[in-house]
DSSP file (Angstrom, degrees, kcal/mol; ACC not computed):
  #  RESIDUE AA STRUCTURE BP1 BP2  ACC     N-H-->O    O-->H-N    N-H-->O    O-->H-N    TCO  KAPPA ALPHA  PHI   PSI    X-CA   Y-CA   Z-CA
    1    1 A X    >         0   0    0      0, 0.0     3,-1.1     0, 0.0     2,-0.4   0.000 360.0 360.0 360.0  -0.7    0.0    0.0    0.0
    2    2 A X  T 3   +     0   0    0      1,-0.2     3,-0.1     3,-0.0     0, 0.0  -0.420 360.0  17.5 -86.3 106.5    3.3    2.4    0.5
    3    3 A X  T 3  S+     0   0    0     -2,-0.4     2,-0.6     1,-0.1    -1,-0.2   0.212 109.9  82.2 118.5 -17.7    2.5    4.9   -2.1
    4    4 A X    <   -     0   0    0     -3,-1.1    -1,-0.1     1,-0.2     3,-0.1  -0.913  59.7-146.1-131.0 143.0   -0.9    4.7   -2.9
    5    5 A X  S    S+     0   0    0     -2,-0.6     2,-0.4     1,-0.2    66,-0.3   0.870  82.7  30.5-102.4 -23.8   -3.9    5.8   -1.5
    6    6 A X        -     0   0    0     64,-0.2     2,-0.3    65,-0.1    -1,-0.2  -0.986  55.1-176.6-123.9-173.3   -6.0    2.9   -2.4
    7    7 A X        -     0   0    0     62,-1.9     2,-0.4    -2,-0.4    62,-0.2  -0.897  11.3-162.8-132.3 133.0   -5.7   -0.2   -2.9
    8    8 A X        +     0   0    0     -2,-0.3     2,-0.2    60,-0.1    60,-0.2  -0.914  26.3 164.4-119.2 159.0   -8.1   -3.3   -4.1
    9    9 A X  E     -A   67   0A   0     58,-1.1    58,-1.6    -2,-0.4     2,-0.5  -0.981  36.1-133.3-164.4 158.4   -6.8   -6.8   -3.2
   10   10 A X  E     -A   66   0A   0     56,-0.3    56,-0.2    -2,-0.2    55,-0.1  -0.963  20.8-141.5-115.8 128.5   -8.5  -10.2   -3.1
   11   11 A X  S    S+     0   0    0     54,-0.9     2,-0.3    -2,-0.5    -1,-0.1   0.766  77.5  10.8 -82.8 -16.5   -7.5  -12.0    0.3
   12   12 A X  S    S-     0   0    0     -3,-0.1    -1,-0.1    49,-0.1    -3,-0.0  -0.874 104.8 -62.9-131.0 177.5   -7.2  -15.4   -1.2
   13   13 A X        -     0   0    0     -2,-0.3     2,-0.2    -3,-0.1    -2,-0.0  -0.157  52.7-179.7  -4.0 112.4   -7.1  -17.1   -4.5
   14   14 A X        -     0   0    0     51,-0.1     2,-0.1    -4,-0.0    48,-0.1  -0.869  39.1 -97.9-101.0 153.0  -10.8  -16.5   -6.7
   15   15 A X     >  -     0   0    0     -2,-0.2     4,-1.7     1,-0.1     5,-0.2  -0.240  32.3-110.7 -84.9 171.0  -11.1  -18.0  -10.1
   16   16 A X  H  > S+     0   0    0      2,-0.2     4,-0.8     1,-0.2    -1,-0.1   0.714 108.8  53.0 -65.7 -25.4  -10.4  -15.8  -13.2
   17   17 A X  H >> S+     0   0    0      2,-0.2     3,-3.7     3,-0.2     4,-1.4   0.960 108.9  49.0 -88.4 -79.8  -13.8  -15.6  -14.7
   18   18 A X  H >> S+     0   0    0      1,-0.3     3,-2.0     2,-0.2     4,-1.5   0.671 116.2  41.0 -25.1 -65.4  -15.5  -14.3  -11.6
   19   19 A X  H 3X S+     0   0    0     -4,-1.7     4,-2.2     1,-0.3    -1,-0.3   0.492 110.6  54.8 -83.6  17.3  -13.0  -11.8  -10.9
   20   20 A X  H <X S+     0   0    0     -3,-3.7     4,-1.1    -4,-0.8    -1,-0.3   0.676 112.4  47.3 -75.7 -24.1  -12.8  -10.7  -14.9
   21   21 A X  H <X S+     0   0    0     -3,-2.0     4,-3.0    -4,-1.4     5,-0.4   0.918 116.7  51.2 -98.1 -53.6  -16.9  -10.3  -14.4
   22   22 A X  H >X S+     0   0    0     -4,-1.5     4,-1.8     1,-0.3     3,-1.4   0.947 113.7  40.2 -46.6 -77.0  -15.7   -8.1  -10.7
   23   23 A X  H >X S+     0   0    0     -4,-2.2     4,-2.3     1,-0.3     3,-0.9   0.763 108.2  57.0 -82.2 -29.4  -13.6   -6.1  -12.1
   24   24 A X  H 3X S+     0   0    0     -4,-1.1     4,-1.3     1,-0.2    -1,-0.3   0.837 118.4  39.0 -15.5 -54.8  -15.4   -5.2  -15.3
   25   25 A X  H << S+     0   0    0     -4,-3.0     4,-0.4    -3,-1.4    23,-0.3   0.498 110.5  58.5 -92.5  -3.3  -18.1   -4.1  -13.2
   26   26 A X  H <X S+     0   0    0     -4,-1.8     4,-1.5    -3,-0.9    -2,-0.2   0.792 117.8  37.7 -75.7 -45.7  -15.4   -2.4  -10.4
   27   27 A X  H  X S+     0   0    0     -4,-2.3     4,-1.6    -5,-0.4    -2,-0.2   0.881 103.7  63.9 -83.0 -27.8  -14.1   -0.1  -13.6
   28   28 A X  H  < S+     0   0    0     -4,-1.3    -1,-0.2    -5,-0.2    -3,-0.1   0.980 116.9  34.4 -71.6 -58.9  -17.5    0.5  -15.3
   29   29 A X  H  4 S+     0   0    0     -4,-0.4    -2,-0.2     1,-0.2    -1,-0.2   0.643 112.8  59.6 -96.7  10.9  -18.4    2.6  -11.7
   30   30 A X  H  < S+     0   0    0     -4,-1.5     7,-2.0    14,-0.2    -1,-0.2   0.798  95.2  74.7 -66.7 -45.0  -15.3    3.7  -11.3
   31   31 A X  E  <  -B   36   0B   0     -4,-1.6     2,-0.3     5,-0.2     5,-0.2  -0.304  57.6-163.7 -55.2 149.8  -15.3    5.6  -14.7
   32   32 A X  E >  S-B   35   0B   0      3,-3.5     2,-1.6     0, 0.0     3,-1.4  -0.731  73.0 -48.5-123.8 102.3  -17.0    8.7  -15.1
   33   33 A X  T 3  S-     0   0    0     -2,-0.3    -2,-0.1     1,-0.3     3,-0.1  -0.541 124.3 -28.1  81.5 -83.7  -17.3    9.2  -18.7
   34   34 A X  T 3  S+     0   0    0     -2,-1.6    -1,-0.3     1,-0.1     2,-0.2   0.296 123.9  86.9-152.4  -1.3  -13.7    8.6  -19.6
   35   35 A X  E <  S-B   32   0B   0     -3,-1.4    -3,-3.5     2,-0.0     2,-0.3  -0.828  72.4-129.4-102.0 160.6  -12.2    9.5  -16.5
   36   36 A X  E     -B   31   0B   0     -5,-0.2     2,-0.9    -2,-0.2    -5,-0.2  -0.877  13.8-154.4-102.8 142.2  -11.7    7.5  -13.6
   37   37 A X    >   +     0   0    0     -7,-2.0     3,-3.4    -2,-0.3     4,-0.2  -0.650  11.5 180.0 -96.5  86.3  -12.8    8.6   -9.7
   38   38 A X  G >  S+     0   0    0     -2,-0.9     3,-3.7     1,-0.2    -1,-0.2   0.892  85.6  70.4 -44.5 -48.0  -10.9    7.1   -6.9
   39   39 A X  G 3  S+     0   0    0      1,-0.4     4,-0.3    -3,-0.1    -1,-0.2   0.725  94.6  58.1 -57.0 -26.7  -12.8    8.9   -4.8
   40   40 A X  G <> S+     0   0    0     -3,-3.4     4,-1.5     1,-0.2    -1,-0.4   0.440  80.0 108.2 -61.7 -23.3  -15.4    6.3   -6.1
   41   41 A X  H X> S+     0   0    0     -3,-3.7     4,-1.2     1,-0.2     3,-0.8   0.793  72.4  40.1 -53.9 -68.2  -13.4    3.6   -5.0
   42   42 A X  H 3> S+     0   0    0      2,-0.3     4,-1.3     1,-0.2    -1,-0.2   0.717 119.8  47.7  -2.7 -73.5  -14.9    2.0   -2.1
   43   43 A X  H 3> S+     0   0    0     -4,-0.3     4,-1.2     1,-0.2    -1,-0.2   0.630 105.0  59.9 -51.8 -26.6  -18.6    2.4   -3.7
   44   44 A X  H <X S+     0   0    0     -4,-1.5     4,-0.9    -3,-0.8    -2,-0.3   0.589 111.4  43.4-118.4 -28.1  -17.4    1.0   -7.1
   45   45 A X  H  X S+     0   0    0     -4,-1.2     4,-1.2    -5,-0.2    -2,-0.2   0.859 107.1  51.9 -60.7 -33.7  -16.5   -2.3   -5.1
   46   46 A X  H >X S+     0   0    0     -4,-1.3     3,-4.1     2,-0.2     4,-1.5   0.977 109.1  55.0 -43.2 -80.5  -19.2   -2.7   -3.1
   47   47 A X  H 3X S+     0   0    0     -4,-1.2     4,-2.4     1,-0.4     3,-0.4   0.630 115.3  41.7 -36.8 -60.5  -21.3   -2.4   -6.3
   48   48 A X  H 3X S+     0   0    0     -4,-0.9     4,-1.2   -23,-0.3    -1,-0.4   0.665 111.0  46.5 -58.4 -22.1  -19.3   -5.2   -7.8
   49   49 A X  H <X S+     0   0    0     -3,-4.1     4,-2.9    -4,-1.2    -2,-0.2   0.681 114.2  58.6 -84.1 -14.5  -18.7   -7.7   -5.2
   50   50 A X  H  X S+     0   0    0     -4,-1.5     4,-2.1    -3,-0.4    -2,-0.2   0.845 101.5  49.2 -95.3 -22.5  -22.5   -7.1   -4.8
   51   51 A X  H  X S+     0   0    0     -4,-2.4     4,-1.1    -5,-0.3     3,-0.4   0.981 116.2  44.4 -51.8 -76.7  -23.4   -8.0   -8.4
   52   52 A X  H  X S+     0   0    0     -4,-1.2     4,-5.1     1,-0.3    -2,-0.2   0.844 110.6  55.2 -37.4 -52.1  -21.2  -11.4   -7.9
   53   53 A X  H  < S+     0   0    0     -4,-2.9    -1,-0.3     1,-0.3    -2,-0.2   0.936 109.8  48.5 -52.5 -57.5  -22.9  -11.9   -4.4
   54   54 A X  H >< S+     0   0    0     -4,-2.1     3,-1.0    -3,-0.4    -1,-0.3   0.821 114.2  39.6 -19.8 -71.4  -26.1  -11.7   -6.3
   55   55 A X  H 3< S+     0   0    0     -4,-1.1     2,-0.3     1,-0.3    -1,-0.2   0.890 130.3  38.8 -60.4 -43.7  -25.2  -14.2   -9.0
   56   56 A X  T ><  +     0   0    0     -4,-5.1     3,-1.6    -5,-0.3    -1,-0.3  -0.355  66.9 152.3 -79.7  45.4  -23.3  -16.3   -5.7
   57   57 A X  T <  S+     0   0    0     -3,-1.0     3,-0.2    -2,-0.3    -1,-0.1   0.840  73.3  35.0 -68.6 -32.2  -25.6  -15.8   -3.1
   58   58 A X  T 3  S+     0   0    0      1,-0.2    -1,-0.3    -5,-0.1     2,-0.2   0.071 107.6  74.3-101.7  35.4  -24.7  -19.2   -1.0
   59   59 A X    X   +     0   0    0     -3,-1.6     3,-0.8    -6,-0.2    -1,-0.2  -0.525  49.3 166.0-147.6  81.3  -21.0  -19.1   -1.9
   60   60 A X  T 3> S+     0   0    0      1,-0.3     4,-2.5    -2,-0.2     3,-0.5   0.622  74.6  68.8 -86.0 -23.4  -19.3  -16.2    0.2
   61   61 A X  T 34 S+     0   0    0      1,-0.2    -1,-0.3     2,-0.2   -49,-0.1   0.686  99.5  56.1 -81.1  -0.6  -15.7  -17.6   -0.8
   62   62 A X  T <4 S+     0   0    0     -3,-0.8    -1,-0.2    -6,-0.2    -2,-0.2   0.795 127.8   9.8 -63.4 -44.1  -16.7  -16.3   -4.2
   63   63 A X  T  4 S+     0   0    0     -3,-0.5   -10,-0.2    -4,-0.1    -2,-0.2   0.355 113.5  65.3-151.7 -23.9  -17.3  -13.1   -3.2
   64   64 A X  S  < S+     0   0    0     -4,-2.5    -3,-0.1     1,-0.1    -4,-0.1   0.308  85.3  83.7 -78.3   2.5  -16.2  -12.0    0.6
   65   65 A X  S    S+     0   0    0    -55,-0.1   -54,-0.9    -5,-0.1     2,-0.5   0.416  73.5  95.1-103.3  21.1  -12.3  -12.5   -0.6
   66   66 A X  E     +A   10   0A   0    -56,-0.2     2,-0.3    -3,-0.1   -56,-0.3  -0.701  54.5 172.5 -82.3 141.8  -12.5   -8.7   -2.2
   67   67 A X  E     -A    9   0A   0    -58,-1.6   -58,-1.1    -2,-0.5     2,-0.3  -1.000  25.3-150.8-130.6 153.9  -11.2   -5.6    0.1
   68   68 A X        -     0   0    0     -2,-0.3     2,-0.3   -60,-0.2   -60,-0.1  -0.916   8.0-174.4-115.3 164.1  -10.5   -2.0   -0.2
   69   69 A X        +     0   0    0     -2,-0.3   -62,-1.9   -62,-0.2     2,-0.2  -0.880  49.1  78.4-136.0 156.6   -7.9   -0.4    1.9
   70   70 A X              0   0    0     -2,-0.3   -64,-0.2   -64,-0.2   -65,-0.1  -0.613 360.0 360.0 138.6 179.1   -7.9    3.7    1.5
   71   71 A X              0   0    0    -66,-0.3   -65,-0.1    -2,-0.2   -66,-0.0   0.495 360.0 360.0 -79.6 360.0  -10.1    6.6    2.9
């Protein structure tokens, strides 16, 4: 985290298609228009781990292993 104010990180091992579908949907509300807003960060993960959770509802190691660390 030494340098940057945040940071998104998966705490173990998820497989590649979930988090290709996560982060797709991390960067789509991250963007505004053609810029990106960290400021956004936080919200624009929730919003994505909470699509997955949807799709995962009984499979929280799908979907719990996301974090942000930043203000």
């Amino acid at each position: 985290m030494a340098g940057f104010l945040h940071v998104v990180a998966a705490l173990w091992p998820i497989g590649d298609t979930v988090t290709a579908s996560l982060t797709t949907t991390f960067y789509e509300r991250l963007a505004a228009g053609d810029e990106i807003d960290a400021s956004r960060t936080a919200a624009a993960l929730h919003a994505a781990v909470d699509e997955v959770r949807k799709r995962f509802p009984r499979r929280p190691s799908v979907w719990a292993a996301y974090a942000h660390f930043g203000p």
